[in-house]
Backbone and ligand atoms as CSV (ligand in chain L), in Angstrom:
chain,resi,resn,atom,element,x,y,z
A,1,UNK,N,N,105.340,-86.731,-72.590
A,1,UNK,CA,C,104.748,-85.389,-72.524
A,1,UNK,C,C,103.247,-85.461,-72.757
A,2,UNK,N,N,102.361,-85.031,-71.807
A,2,UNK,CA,C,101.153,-84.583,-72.103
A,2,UNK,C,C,100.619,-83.959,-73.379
A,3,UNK,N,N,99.302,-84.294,-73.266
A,3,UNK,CA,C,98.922,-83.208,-74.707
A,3,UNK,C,C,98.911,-81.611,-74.509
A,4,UNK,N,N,98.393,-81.483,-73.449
A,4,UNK,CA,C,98.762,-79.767,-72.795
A,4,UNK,C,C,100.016,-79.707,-73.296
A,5,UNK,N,N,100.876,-80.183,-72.877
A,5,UNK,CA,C,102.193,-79.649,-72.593
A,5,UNK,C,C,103.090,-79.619,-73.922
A,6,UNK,N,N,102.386,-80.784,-74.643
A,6,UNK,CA,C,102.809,-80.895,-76.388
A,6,UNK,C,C,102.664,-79.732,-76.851
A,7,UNK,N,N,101.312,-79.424,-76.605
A,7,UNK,CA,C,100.710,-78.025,-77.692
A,7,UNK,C,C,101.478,-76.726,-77.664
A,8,UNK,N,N,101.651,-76.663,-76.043
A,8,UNK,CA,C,102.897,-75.257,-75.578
A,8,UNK,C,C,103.759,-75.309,-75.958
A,9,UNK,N,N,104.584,-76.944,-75.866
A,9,UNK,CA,C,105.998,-76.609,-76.652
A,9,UNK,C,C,105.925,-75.838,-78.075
A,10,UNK,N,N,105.389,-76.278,-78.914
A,10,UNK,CA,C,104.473,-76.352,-80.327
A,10,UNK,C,C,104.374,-74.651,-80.647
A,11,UNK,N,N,103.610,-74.107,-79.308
A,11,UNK,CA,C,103.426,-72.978,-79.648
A,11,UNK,C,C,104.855,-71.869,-79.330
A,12,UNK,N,N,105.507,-72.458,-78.545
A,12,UNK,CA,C,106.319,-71.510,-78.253
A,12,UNK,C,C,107.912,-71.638,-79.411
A,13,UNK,N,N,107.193,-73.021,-79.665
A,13,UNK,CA,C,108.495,-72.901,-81.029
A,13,UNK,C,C,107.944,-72.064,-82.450
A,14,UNK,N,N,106.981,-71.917,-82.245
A,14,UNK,CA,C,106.746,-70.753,-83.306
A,14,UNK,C,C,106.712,-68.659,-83.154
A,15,UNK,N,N,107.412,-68.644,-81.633
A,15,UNK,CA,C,108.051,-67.799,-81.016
A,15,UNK,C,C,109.236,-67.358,-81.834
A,16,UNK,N,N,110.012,-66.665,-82.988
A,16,UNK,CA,C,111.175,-66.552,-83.384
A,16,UNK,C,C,111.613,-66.298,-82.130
A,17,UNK,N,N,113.262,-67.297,-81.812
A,17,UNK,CA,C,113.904,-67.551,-81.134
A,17,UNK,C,C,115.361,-67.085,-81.923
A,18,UNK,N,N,116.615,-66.652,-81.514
A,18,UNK,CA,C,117.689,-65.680,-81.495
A,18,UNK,C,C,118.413,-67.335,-81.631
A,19,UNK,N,N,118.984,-67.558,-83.015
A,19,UNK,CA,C,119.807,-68.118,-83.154
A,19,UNK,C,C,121.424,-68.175,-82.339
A,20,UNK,N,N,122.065,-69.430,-82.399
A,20,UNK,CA,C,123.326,-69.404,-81.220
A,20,UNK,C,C,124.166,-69.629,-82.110
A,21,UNK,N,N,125.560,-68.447,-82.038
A,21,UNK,CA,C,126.574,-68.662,-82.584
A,21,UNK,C,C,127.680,-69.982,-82.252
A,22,UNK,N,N,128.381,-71.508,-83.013
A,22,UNK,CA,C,128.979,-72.062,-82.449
A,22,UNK,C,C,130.130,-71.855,-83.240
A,23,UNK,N,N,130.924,-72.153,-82.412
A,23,UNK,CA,C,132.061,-72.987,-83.118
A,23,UNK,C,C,132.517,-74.660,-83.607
A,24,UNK,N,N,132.528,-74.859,-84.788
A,24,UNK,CA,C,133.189,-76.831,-84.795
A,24,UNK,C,C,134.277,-76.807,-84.171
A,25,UNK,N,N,134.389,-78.180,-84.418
A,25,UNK,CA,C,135.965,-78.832,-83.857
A,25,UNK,C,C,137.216,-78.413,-84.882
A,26,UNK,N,N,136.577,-77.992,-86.246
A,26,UNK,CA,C,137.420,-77.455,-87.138
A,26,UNK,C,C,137.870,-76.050,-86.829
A,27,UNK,N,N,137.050,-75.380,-86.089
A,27,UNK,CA,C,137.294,-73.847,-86.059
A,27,UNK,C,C,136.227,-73.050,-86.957
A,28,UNK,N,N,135.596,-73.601,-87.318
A,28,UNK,CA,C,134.520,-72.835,-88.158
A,28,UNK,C,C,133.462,-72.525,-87.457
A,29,UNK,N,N,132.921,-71.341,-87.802
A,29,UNK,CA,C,131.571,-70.673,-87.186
A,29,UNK,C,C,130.438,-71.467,-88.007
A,30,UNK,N,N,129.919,-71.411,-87.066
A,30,UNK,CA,C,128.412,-71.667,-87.644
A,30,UNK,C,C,127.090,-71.489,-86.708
A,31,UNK,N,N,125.943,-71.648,-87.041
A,31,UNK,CA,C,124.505,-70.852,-86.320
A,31,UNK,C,C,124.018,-72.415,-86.146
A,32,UNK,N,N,123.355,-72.500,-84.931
A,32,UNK,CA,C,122.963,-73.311,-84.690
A,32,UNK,C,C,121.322,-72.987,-83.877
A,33,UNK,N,N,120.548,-74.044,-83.844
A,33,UNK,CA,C,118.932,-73.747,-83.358
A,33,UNK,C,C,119.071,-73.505,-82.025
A,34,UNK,N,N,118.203,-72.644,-81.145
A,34,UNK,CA,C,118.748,-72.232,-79.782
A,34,UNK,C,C,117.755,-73.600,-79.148
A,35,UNK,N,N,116.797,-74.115,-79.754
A,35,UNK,CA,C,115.963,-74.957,-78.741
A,35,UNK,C,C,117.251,-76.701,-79.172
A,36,UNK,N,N,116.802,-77.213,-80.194
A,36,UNK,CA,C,117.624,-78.521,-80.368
A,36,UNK,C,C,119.208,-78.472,-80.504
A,37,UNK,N,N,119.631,-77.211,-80.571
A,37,UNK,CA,C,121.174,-77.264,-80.987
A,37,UNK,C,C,122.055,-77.709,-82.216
A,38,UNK,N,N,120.862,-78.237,-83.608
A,38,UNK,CA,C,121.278,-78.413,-84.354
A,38,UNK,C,C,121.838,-77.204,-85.358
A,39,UNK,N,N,122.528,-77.839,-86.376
A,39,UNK,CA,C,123.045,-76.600,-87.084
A,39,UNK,C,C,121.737,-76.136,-88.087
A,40,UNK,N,N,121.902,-74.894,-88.507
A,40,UNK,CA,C,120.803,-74.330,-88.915
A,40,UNK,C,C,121.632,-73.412,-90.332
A,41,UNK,N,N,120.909,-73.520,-91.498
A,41,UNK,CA,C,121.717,-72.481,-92.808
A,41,UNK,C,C,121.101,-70.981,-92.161
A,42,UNK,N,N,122.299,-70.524,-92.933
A,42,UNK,CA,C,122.052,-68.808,-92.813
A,42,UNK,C,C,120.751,-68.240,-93.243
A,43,UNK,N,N,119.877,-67.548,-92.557
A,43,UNK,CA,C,118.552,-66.872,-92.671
A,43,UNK,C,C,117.591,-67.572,-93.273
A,44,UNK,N,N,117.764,-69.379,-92.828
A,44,UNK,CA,C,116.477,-70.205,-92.458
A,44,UNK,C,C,115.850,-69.405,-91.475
A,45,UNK,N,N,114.361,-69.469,-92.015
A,45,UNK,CA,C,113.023,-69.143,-91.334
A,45,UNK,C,C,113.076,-69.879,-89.937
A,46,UNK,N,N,113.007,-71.083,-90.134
A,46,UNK,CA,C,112.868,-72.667,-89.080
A,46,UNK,C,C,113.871,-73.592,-89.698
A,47,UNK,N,N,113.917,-73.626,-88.349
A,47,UNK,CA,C,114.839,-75.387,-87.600
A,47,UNK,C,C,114.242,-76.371,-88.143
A,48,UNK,N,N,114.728,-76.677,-89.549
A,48,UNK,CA,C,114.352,-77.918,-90.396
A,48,UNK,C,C,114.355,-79.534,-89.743
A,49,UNK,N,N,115.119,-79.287,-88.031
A,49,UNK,CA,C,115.015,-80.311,-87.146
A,49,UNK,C,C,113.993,-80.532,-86.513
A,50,UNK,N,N,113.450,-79.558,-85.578
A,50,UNK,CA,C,112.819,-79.296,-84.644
A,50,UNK,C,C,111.718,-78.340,-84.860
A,51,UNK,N,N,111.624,-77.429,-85.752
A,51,UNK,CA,C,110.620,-76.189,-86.651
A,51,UNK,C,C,110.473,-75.397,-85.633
A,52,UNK,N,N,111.448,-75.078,-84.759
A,52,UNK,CA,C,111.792,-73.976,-84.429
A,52,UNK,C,C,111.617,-72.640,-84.950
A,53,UNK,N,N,111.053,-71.715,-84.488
A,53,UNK,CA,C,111.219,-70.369,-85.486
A,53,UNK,C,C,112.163,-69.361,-84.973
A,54,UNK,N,N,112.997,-69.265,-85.902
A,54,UNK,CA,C,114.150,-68.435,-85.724
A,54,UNK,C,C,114.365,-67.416,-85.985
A,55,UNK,N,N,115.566,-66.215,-85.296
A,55,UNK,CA,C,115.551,-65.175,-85.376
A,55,UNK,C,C,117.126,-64.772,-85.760
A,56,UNK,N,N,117.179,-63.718,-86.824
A,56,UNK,CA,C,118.572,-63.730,-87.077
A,56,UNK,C,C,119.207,-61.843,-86.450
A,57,UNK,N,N,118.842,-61.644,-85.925
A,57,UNK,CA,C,119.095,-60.078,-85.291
A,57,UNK,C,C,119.894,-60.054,-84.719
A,58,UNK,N,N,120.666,-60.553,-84.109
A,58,UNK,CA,C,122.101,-60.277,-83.611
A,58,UNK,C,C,122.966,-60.493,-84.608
A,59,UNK,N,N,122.772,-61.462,-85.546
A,59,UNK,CA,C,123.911,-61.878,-86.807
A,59,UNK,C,C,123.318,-61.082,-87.565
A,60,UNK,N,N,123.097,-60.102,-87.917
A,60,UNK,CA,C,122.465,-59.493,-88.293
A,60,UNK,C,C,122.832,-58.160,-88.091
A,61,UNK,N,N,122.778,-57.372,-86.510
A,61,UNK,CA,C,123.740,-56.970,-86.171
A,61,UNK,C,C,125.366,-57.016,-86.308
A,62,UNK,N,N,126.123,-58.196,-85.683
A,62,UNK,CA,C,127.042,-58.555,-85.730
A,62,UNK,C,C,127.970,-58.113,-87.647
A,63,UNK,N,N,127.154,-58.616,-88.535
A,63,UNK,CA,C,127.354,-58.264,-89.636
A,63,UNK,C,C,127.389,-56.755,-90.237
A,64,UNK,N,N,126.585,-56.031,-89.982
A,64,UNK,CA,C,126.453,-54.427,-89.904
A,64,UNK,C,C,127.906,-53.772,-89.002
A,65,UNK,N,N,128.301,-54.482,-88.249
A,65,UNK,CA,C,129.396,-54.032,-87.193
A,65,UNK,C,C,130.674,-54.435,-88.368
A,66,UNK,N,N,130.702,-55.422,-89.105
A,66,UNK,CA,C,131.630,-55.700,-89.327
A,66,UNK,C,C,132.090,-55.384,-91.232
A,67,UNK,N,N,131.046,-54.309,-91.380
A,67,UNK,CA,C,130.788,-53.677,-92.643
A,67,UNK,C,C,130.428,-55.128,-93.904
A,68,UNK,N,N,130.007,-55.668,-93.374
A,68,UNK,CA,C,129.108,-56.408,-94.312
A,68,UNK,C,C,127.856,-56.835,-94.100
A,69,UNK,N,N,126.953,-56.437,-95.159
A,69,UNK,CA,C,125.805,-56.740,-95.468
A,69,UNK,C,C,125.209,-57.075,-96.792
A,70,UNK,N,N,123.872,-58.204,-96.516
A,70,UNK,CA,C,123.591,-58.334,-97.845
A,70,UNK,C,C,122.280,-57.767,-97.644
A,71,UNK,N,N,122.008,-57.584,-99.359
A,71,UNK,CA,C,120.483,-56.495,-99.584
A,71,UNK,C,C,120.004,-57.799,-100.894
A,72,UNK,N,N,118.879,-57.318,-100.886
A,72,UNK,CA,C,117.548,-58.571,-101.477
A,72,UNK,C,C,116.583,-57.553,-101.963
A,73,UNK,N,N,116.303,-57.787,-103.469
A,73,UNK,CA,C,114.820,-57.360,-104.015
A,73,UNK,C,C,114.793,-58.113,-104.502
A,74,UNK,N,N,113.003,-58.056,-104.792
A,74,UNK,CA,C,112.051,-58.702,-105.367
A,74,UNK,C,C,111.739,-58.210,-106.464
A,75,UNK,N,N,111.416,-58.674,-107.349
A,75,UNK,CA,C,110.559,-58.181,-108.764
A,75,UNK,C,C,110.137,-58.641,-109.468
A,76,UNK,N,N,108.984,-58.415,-110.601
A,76,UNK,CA,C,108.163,-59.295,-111.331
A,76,UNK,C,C,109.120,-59.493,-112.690
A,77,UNK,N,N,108.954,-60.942,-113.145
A,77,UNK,CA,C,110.086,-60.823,-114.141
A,77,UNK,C,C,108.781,-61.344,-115.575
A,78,UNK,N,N,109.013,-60.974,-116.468
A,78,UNK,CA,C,108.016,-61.588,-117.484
A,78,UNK,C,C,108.429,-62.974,-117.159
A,79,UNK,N,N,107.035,-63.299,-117.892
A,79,UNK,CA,C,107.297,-65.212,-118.107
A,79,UNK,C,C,108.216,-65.521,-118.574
A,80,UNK,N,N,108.909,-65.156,-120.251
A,80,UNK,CA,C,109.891,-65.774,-121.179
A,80,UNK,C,C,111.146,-65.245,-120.866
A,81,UNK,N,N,111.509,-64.713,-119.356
A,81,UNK,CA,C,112.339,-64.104,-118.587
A,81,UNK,C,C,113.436,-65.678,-118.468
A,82,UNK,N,N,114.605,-65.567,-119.218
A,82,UNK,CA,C,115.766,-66.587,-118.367
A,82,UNK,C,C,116.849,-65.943,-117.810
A,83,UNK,N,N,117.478,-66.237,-117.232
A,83,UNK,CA,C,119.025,-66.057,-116.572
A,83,UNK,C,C,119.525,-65.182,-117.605
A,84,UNK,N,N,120.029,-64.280,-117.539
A,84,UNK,CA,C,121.199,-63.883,-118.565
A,84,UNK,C,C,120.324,-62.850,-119.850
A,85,UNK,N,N,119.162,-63.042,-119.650
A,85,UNK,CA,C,118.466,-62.305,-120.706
A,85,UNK,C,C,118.219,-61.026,-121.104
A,86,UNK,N,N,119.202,-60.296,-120.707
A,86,UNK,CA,C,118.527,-58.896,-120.507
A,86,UNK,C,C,118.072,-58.787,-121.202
A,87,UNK,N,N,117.444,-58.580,-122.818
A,87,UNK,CA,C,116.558,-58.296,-123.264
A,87,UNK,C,C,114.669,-58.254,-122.908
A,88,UNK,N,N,114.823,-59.326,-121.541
A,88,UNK,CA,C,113.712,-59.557,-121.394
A,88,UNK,C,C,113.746,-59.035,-119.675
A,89,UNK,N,N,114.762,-58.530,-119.531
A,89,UNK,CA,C,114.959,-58.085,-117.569
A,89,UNK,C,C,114.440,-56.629,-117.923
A,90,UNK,N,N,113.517,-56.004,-116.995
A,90,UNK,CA,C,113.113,-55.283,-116.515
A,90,UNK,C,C,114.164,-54.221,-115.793
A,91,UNK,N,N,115.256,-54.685,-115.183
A,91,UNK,CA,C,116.353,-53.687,-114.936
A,91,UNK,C,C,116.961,-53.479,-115.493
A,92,UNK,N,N,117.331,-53.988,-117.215
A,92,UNK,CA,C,118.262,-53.532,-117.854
A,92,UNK,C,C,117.747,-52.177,-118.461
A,93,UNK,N,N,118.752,-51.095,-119.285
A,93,UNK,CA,C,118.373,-49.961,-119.986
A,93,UNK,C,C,119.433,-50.335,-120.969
A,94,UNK,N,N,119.567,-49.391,-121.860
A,94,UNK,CA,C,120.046,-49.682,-123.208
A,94,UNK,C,C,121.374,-48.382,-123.238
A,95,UNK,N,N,121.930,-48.827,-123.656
A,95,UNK,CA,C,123.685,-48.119,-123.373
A,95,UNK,C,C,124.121,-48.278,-124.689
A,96,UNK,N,N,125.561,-47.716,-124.575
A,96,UNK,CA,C,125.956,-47.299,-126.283
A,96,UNK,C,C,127.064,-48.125,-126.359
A,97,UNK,N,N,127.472,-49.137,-127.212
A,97,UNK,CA,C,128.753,-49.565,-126.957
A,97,UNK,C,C,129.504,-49.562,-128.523
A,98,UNK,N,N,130.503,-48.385,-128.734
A,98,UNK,CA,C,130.686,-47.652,-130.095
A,98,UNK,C,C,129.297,-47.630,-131.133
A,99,UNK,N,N,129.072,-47.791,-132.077
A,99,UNK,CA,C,127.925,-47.817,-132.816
A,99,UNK,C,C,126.782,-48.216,-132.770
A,100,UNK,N,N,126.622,-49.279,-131.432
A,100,UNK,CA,C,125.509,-50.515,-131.457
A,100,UNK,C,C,125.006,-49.995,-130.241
A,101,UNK,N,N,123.537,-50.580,-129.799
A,101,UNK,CA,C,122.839,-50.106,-128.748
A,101,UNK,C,C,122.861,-51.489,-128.504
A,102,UNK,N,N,122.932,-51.551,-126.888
A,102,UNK,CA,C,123.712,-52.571,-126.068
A,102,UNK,C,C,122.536,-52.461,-124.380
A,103,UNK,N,N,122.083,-53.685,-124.177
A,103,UNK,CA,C,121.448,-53.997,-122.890
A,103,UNK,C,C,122.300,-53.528,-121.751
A,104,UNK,N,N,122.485,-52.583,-121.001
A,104,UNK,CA,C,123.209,-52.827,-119.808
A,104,UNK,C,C,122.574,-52.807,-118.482
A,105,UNK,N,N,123.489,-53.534,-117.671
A,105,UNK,CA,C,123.063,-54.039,-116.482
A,105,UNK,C,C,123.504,-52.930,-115.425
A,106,UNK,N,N,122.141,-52.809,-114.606
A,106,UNK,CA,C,122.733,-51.487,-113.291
A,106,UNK,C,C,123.040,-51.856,-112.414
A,107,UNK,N,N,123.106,-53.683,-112.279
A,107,UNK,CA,C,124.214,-54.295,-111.269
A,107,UNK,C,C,125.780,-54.710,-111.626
A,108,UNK,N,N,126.112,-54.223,-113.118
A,108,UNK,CA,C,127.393,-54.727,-113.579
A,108,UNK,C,C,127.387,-56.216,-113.930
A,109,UNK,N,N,126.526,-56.597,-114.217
A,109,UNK,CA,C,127.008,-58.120,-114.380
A,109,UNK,C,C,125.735,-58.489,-115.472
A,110,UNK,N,N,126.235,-57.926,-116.394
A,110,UNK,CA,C,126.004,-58.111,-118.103
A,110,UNK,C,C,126.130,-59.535,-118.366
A,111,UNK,N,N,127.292,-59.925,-118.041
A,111,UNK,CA,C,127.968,-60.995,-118.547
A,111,UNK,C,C,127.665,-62.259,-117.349
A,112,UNK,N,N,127.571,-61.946,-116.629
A,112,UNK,CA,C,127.112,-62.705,-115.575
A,112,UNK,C,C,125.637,-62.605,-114.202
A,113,UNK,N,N,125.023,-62.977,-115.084
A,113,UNK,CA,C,123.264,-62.305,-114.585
A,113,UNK,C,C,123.523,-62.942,-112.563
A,114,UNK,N,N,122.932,-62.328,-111.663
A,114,UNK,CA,C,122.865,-62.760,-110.755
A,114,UNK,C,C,121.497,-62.966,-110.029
A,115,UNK,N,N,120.704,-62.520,-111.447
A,115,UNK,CA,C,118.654,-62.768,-110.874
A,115,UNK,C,C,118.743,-64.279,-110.593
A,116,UNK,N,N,118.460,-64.528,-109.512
A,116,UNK,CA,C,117.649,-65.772,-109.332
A,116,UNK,C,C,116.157,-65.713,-109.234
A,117,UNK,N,N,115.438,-66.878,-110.452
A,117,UNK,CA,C,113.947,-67.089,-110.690
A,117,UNK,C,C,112.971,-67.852,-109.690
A,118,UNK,N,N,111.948,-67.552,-108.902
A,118,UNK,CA,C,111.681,-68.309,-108.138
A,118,UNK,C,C,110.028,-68.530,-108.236
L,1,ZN,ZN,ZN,115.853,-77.056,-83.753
């Protein structure tokens, strides 16, 4: 391949491109890159093969059709913020549990934090 012709590929893989639904030999679904055909994880940016830029809008769709979806926030967590801390989470409020004032969680999962720190 030319250097022209390098650079276009180059540029057009940074085109988000509409991921391809496959099937394995097992029967399992999975998303694969529409330019190299490799397999690709769920709502990778790019084709960690090829750096493809990818697009997830039909699975995306497809998922909305089939009453599931996932939802994502962001938020600032203090520094001395760990897993499990509500004392130090920003979404917890304080609830009554018989006599004692008690951290609670407005995702239900007191007992099992699901913030991931990044
Ligand atoms: Zn690829």
């Amino acid at each position: 391949m030319g250097m022209q012709e390098n650079l276009r590929a180059q540029l057009i893989k940074q085109l988000p491109s509409e991921v391809v639904e496959n099937v394995d030999t097992t029967g399992n679904l999975y998303y694969a890159c529409p330019t190299c055909k490799r397999p690709v994880a769920l709502s990778q940016n790019n084709c960690t093969s090829c750096n493809q830029a990818l697009s997830w809008n039909n699975v995306r769709k497809d998922a909305e059709r089939s009453g599931q979806k996932r939802g994502r926030i962001e938020f600032d967590l203090p520094l001395d913020f760990t897993v499990g801390n509500c004392r130090k989470c920003p979404l917890s409020y304080i609830g009554r549990s018989g006599e004692d004032n008690v951290y609670e969680c407005p995702l239900g999962s007191r007992n099992a934090c699901k913030i991931k720190v990044f």
